[in-house]
C-alpha positions as CSV (number, residue, x, y, z in Angstrom):
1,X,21.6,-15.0,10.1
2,X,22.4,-12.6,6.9
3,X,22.3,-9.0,7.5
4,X,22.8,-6.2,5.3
5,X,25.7,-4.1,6.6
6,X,25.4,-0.8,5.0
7,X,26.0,2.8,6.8
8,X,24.0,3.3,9.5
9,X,23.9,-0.2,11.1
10,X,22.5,-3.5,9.6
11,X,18.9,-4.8,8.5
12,X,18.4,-8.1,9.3
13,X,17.5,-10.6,6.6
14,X,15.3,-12.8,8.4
15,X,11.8,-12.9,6.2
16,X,11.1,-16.2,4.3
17,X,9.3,-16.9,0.7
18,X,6.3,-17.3,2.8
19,X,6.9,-14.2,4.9
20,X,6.8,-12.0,1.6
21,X,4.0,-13.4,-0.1
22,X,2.0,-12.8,3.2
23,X,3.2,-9.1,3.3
24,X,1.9,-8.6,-0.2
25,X,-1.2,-10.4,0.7
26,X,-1.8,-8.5,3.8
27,X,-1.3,-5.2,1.8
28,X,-3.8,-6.6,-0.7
29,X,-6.6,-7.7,1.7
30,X,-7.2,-4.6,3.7
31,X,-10.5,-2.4,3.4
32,X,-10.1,-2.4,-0.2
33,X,-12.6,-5.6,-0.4
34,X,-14.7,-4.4,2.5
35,X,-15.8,-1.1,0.5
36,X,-14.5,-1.5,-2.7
37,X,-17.3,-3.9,-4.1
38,X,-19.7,-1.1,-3.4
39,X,-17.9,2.1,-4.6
40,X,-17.1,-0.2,-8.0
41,X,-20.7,-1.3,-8.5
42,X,-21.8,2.7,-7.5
43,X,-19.4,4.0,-10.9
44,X,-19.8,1.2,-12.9
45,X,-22.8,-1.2,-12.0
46,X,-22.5,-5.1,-12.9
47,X,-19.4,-4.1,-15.0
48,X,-17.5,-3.3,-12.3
49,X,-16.5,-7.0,-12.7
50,X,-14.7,-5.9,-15.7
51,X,-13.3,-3.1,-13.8
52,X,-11.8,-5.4,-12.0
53,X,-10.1,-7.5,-14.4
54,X,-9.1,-4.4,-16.2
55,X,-7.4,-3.5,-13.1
56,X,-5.6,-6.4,-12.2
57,X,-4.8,-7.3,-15.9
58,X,-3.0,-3.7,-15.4
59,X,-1.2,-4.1,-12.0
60,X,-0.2,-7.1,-13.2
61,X,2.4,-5.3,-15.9
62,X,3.5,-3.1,-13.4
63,X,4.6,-6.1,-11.2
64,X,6.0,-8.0,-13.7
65,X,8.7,-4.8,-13.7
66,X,9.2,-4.8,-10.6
67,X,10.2,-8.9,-10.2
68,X,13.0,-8.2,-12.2
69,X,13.7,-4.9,-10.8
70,X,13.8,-6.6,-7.1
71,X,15.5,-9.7,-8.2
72,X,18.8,-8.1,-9.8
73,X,18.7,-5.3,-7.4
74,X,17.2,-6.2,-3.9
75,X,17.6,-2.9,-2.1
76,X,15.3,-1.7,1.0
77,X,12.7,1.3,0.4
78,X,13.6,-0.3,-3.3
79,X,11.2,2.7,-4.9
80,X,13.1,5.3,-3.7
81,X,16.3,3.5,-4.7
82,X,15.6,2.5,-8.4
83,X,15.3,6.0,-9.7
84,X,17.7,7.2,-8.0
85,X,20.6,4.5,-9.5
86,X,19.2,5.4,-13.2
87,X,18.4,9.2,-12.9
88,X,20.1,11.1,-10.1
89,X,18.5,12.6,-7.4
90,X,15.8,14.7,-9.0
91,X,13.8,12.2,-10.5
92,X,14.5,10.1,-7.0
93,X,13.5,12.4,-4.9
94,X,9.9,13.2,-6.5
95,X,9.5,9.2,-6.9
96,X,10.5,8.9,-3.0
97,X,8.3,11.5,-2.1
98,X,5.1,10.3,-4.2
99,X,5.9,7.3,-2.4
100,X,5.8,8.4,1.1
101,X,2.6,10.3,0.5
102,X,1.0,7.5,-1.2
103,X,2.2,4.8,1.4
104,X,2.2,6.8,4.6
105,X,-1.4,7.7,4.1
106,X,-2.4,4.0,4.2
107,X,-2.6,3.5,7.9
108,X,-4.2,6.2,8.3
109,X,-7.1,4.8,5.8
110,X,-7.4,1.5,7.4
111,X,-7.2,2.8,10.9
112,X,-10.6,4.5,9.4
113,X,-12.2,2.0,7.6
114,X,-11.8,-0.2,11.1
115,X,-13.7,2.9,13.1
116,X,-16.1,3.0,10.3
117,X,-17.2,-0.7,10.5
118,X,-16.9,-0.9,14.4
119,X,-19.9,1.8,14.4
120,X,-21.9,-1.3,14.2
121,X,-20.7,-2.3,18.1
122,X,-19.8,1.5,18.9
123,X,-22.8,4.0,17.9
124,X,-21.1,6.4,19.1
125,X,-18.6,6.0,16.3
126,X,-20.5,8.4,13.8
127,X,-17.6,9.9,11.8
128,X,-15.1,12.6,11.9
129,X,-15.3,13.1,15.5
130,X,-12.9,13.7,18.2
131,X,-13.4,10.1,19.1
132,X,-12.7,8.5,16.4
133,X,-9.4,10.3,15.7
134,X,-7.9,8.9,19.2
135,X,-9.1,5.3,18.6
136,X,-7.5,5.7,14.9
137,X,-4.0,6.9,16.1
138,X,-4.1,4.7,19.1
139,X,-4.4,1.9,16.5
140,X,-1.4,3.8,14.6
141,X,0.7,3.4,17.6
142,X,-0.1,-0.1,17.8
143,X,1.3,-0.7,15.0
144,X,4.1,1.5,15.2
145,X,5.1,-0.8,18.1
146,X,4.8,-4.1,16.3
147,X,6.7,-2.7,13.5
148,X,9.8,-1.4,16.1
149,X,10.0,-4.5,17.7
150,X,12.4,-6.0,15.1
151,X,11.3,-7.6,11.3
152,X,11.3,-11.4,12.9
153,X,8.0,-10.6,15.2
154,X,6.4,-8.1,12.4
155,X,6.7,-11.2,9.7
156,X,5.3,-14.1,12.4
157,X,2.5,-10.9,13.8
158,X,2.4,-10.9,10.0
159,X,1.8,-14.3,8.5
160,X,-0.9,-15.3,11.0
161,X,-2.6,-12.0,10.3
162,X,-3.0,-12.2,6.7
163,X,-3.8,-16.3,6.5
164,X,-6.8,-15.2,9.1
165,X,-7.7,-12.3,6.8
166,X,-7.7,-14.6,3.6
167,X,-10.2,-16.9,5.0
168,X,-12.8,-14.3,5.4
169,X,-13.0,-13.4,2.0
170,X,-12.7,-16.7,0.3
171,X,-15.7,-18.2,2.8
172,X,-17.7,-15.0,1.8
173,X,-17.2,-16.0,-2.2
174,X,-17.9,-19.7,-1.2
175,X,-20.8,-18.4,1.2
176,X,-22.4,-16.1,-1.4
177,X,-22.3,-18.4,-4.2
178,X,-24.8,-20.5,-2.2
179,X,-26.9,-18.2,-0.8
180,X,-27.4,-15.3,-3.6
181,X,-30.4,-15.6,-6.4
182,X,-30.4,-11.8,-8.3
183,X,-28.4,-13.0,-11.1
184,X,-30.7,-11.1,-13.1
185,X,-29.0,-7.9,-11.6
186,X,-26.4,-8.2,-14.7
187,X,-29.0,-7.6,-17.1
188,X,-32.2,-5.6,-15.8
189,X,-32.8,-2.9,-17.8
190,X,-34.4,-1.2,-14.8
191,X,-31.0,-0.2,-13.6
192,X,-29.3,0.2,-16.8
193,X,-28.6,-3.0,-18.0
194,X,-25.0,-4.4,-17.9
195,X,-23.0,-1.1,-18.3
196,X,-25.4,1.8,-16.8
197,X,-22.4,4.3,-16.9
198,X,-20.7,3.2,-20.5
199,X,-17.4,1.9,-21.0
200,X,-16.6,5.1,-18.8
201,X,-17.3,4.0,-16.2
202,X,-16.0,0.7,-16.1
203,X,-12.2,3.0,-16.8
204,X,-12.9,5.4,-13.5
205,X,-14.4,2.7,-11.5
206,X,-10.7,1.1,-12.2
207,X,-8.9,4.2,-10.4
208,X,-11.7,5.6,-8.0
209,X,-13.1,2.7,-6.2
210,X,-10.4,1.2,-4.5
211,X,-9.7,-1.5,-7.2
212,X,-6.0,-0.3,-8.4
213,X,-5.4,0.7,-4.1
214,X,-6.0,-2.5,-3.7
215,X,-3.7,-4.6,-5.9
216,X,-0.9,-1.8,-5.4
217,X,-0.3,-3.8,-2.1
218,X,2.4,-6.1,-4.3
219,X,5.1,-3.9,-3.4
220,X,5.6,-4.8,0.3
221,X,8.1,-7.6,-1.6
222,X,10.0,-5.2,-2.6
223,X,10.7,-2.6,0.3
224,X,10.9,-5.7,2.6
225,X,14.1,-7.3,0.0
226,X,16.6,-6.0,2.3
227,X,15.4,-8.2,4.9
228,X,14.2,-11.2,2.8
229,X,16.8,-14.5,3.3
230,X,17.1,-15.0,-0.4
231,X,15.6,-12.2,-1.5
232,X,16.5,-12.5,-5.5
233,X,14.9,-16.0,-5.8
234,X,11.3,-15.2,-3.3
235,X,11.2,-11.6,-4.1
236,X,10.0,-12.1,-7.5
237,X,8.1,-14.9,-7.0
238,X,6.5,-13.6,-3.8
239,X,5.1,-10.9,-5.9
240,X,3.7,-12.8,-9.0
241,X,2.0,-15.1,-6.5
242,X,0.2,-13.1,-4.8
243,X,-1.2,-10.6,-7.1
244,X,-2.7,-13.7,-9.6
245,X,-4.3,-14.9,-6.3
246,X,-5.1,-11.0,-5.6
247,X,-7.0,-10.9,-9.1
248,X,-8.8,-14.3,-8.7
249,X,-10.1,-13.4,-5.3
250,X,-11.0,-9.7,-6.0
251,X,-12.8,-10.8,-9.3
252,X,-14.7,-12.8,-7.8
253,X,-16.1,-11.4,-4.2
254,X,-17.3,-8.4,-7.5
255,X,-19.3,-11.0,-9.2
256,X,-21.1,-12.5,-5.9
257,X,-21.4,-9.0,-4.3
258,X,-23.4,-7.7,-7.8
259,X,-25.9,-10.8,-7.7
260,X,-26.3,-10.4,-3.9
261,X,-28.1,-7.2,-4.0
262,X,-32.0,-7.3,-3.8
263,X,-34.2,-5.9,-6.2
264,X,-35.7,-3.4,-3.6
265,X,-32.3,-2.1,-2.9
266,X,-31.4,-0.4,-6.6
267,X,-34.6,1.7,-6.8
268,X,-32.3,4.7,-7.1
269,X,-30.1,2.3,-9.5
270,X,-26.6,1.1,-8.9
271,X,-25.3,4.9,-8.3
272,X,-27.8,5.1,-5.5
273,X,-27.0,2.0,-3.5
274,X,-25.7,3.1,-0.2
275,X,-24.2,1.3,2.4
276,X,-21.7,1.5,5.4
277,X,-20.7,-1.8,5.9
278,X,-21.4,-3.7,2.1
279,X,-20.7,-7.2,2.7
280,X,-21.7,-7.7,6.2
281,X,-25.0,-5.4,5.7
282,X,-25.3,-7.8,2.2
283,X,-24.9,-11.1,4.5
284,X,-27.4,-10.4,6.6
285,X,-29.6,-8.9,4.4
286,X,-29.4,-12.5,2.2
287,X,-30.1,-14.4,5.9
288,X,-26.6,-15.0,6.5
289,X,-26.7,-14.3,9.7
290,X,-23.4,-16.3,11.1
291,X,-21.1,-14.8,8.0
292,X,-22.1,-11.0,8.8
293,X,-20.7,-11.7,12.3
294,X,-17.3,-13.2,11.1
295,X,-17.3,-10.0,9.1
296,X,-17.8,-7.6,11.4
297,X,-14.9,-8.8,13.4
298,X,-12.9,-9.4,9.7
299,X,-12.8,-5.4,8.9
300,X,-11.1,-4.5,12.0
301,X,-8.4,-7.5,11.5
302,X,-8.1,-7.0,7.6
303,X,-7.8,-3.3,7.9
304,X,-5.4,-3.5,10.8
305,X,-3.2,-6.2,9.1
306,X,-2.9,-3.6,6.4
307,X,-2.1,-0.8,8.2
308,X,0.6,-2.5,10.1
309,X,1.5,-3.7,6.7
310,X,2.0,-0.3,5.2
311,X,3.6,1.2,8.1
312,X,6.6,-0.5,8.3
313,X,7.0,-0.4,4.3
314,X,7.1,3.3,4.5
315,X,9.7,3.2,7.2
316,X,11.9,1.6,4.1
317,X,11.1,3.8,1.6
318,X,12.3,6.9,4.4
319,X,15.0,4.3,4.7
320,X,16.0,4.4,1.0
321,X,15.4,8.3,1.1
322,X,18.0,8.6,3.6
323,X,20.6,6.4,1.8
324,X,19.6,8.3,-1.2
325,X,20.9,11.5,0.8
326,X,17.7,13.1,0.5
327,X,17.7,13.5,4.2
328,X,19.8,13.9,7.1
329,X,21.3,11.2,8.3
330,X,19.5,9.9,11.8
331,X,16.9,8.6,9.1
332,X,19.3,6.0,8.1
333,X,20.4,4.8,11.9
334,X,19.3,1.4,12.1
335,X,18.2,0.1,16.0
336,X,19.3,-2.7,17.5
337,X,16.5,-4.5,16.8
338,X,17.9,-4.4,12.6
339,X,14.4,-1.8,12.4
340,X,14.9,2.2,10.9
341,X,14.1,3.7,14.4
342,X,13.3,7.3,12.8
343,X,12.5,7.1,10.0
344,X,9.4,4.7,11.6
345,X,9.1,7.6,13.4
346,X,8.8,10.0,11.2
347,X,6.1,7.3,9.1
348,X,4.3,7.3,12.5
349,X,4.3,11.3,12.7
350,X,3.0,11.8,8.6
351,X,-0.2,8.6,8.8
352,X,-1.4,10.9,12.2
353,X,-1.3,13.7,10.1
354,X,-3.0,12.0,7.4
355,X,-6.4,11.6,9.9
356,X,-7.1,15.2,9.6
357,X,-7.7,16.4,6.5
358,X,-9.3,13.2,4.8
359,X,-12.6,12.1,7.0
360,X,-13.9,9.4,4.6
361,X,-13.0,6.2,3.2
362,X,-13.5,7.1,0.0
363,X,-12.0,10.5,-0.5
364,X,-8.3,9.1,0.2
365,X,-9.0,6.0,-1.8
366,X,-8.7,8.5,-5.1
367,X,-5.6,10.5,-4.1
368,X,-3.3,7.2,-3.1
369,X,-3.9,5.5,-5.8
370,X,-3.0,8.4,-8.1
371,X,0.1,9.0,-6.0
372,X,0.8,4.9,-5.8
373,X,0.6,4.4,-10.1
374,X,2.9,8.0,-10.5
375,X,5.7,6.4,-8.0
376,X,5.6,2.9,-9.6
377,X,5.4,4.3,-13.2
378,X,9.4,5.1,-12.6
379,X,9.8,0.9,-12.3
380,X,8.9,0.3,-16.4
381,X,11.8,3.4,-17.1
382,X,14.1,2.5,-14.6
383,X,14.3,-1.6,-16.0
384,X,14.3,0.1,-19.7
385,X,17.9,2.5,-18.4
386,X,18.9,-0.8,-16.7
387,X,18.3,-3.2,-19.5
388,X,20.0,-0.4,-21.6
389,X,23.3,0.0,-19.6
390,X,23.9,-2.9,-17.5
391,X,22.3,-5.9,-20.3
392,X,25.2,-8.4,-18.9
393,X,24.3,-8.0,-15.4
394,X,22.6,-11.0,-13.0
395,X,18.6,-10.9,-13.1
396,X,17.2,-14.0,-11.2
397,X,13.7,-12.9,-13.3
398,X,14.3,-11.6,-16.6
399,X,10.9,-10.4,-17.7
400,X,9.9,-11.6,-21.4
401,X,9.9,-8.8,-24.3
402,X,10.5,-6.3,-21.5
403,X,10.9,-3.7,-24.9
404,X,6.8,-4.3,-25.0
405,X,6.1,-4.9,-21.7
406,X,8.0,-2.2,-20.2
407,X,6.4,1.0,-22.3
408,X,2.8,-0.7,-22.0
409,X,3.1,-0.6,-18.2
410,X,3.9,2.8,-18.4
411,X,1.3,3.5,-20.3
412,X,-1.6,2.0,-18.1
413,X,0.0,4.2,-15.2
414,X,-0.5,6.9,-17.1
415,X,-4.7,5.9,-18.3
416,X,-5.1,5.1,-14.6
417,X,-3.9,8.3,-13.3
418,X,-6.0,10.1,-15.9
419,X,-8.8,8.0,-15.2
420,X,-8.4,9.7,-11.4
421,X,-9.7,12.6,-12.7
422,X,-8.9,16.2,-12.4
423,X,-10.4,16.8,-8.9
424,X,-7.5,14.0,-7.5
425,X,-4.5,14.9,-9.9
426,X,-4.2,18.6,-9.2
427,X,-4.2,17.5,-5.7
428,X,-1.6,14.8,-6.6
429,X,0.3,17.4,-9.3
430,X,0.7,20.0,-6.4
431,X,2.0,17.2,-3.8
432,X,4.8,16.4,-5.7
433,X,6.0,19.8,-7.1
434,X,5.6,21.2,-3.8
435,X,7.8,19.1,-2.3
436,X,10.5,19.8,-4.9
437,X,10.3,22.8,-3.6
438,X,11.0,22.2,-0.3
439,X,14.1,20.1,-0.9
440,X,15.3,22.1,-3.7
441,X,15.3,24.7,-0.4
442,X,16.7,22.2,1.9
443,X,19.4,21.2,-0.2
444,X,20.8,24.4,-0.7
445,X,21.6,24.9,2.8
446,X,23.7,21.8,2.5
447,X,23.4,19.4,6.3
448,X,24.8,16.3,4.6
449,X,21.5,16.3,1.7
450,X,22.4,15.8,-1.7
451,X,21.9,18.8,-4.1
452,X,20.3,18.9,-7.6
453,X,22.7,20.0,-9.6
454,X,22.8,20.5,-14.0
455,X,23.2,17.0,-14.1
456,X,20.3,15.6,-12.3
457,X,18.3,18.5,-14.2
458,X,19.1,16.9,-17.7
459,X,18.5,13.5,-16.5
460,X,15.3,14.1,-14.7
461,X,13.3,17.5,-16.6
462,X,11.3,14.9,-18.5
463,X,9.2,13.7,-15.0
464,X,8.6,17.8,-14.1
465,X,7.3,18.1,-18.0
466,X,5.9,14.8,-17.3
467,X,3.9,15.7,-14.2
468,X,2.2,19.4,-15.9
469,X,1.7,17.4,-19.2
470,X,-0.8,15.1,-16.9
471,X,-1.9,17.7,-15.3
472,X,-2.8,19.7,-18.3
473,X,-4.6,16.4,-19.7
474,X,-7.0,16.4,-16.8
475,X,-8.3,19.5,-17.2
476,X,-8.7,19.1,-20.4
477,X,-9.9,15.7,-20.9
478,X,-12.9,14.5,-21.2
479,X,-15.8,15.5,-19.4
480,X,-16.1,12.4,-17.4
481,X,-12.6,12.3,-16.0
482,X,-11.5,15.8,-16.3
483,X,-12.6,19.0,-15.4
484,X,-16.0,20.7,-16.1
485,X,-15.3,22.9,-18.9
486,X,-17.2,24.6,-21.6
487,X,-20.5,24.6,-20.0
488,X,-19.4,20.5,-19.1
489,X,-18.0,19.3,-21.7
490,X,-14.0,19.1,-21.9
491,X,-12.2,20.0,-25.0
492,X,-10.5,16.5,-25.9
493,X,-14.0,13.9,-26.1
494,X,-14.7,10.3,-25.0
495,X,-12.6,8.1,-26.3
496,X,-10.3,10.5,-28.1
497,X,-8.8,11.8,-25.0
498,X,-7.4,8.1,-24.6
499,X,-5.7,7.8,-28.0
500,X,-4.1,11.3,-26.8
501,X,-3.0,10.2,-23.1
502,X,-1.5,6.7,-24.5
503,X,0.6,8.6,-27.0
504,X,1.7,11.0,-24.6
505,X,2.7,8.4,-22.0
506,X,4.6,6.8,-25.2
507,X,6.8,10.2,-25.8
508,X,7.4,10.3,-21.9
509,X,8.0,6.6,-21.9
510,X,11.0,7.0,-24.6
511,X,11.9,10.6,-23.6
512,X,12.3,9.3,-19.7
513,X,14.4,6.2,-21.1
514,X,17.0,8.1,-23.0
515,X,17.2,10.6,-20.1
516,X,18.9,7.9,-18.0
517,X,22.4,7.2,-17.5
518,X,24.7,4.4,-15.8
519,X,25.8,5.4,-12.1
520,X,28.9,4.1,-9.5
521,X,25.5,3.3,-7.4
522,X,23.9,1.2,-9.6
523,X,27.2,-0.2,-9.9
524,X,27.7,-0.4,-5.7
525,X,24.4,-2.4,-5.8
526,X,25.6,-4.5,-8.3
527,X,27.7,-5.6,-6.7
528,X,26.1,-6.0,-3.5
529,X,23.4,-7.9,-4.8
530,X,26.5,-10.6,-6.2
531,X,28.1,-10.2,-2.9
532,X,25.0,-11.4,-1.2
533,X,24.4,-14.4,-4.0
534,X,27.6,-15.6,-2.9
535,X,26.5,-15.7,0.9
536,X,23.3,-17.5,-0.1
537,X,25.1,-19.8,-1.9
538,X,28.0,-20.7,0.9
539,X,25.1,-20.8,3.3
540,X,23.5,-23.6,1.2
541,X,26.4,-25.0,0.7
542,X,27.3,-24.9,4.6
543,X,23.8,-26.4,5.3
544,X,23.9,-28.8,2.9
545,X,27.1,-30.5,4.5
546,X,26.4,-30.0,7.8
């Protein structure tokens, strides 16, 4: 067994191909299809299958970044890490922490979604009650203990989880396909035709519904490298595989879900459909009697799967925070068990927290995936610094005209955070300056955390700038994603205010790219990443002959 002997005691590299694609599937298949469907069809109507497309068309750039990113450098908490090697610790600190507010708020929303679908057994379940926060942190704990147990029983706990939770939605497609007849809801002019909200829509039913939360699930590969067996060859390949099955699956429980809704039920039109539990409620509406049952019992295993899912991977990225120096050092004590002890922990602590201020579904949905695009945005810079400084060095995945590719993923990062809207990204804007703040404070009065210094200021101003340029575009955007201004209409119109977000996120692209620099720990992981080919290897080798 391969570990990965670094200060603070050894992770153990114990997760197969099949391990990683399941984590990125289980991340994937949470809540996201259970509500999702509805909140998409509610901002976009029967486009929302476009919406869908658009968003995994978009995710499926960013990931392509991060195969090559995770195959020449598989670190753990690998989104803390990256920015860190080709920027210095400003821009890796406010990458790490987008990343644990994005990630550690994730439980948290699937230990809701399962209360929210339970009320069907549990009346008493009504919402943000007293109740419902002990059941949800209770399940937090749960899988706090899964998670501490050691990576071997989280990956088999895992695996079973997520092929259970694929079935579900697959036999509702199949099921569906069968069973609905309102194919004429794509076209009735009763409810606005095909695109009641405008091409509008279809862009902020992308970043509002859960569509982009739900594909952002990919990068479970990617903390987990550190304990992946040959994480260079599955990691990227784990990741491409499950977000094209990701895409196909989401697509299409959109295009069932839109032709399953009865005429009677869109009398207030597609904005005014309302339901708690979509596809179950759908099911039996459509006399599936049997499938509503199965999916009852699906959306408190698919939400749970998730959340157990997330909570571990944000245990990494405190992981990587630690090794970054950006906190003390018990966060980068491994247990016996090869699991980060406190910094799970400390994950366990912040998804509690996240219970109380967000009662609904719905009103995290927005916020994570703003935070989740920012934090993987630094992926398409980081390869362009890498690609720049270290061109000779080993990349199992080399991604194809990665001088396009790169810049274009940066650029749908920045359309889906706009697409947001303002009443998400000045939440998201004051998150992330607020804690550079704090550590700007805490690493002034020294206790072992690496300080921000001129250096890290030249290399990193551009994602501050960055971050108030965004900010400033959401006000001022259009109406429909930006604030209401001028008596409700914003100062940059529909579709202008596109043109003038892509060409910003160009500037910041190439601005962000030149800002970079070569680093003794890029170099370090360099060379750990070759260290640990050559163990693969001998242990092939070794096998082999025995």
């Amino acid at each position: 067994m391969q570990q990965q002997a670094v200060e603070g005691g050894s992770l153990r590299r114990e997760m197969s191909f099949v391990d990683l694609v399941m984590a990125c599937l289980g991340a994937i298949i949470g809540s996201g299809w259970l509500f999702g469907v509805l909140y998409a069809a509610n901002a976009a109507g029967p486009a929302a299958i476009v919406s869908s497309l658009i968003g995994g068309i978009a995710v499926i750039f960013i990931a392509l970044v991060y195969a090559e990113l995770s195959g020449m450098l598989p670190e753990a908490g690998g989104i803390a890490r990256y920015p860190e090697f080709t920027h210095g610790p400003l821009v890796g600190f406010v990458g790490s922490w987008g990343a644990f507010l994005a990630y550690a708020s994730v439980p948290a929303i699937e230990a809701e979604a399962v209360v929210q679908y339970a009320e069907h057994y549990i009346p008493k379940l009504t919402g943000n009650t007293a109740l419902d926060f002990v059941i949800e942190a209770v399940l937090l704990i749960i899988f706090f203990a899964i998670n501490v147990y050691g990576v071997k029983a989280f990956a088999k706990v895992n695996t079973v989880i997520t092929f259970l939770k694929f079935v579900a939605p697959t036999l509702t497609v199949i099921a569906f396909l069968f069973a609905v007849g309102h194919w004429s809801n794509y076209t009735a002019t009763s409810t606005g035709g095909f695109m009641p909200e405008g091409s509008a829509g279809i862009l902020g039913a992308v970043a509002t519904s859960g569509i982009v939360f739900s594909y952002l699930g990919f990068r479970q590969a990617v903390e987990l490298a550190g304990e992946s067996r040959n994480p260079q060859r599955d990691v990227p390949r784990a990741i491409i595989t499950a977000v094209l099955l990701a895409v196909a699956l989401y697509t299409l429980l959109q295009v069932v879900f839109i032709a399953a809704i009865p005429h009677s039920a869109l009398a207030k039109g597609w904005a005014g459909l309302s339901l708690t539990s979509p596809f179950a409620q759908v099911a039996s509406i459509i006399g599936l009697g049997w499938l509503a049952a199965i999916l009852y019992a699906d959306a408190v295993l698919s939400p749970s799967g998730t959340g157990l899912i997330y909570l571990g991977s944000t245990g990494r990225v405190v992981l990587g925070s630690a090794r970054n120096r950006y906190l003390g050092q018990l966060f980068r004590r491994i247990s016996d068990a090869g699991v980060p002890l406190y910094a799970m922990i400390a994950t366990l602590v912040a998804s509690i927290i996240f219970l109380l201020p967000f009662p609904t579904w719905q009103s995290l949905v927005g916020v994570i995936s703003s935070a989740t695009v920012f934090t993987y945005m630094m992926g398409p810079v980081s390869l362009g610094v890498l690609r720049k400084h270290y061109a000779e060095a080993h990349r199992p995945y080399r991604l194809p005209a990665a001088s396009v590719l790169s810049p274009i993923a940066f650029v749908v990062g920045t359309l889906i955070i706009y697409w947001t809207g303002w009443a998400t990204d000045w939440k998201l804007a004051v998150g992330l300056l607020g804690g550079v703040v704090v550590y700007l404070i805490a690493s002034s009065a020294g206790q072992g955390v690496k300080k921000i210094d001129g250096a890290a200021i030249r290399h990193g101003a551009w994602v501050i700038v960055y971050i108030v340029a965004m900010l400033a575009m959401a006000y001022f955007g259009a109406h429909r994603f930006g604030a209401p201004f001028d008596h409700g209409k914003g100062l940059i119109h529909y579709p202008l205010d596109l043109v003038v977000d892509i060409v910003l996120a160009l500037v910041f692209y190439y601005w962000a790219v030149a800002s970079g620099r070569p680093s003794t720990d890029t170099e370090e992981a360099i060379q750990r990443a070759a260290e640990l080919r050559r163990q693969t290897a001998a242990g092939g080798s070794a096998a082999m002959s025995g």
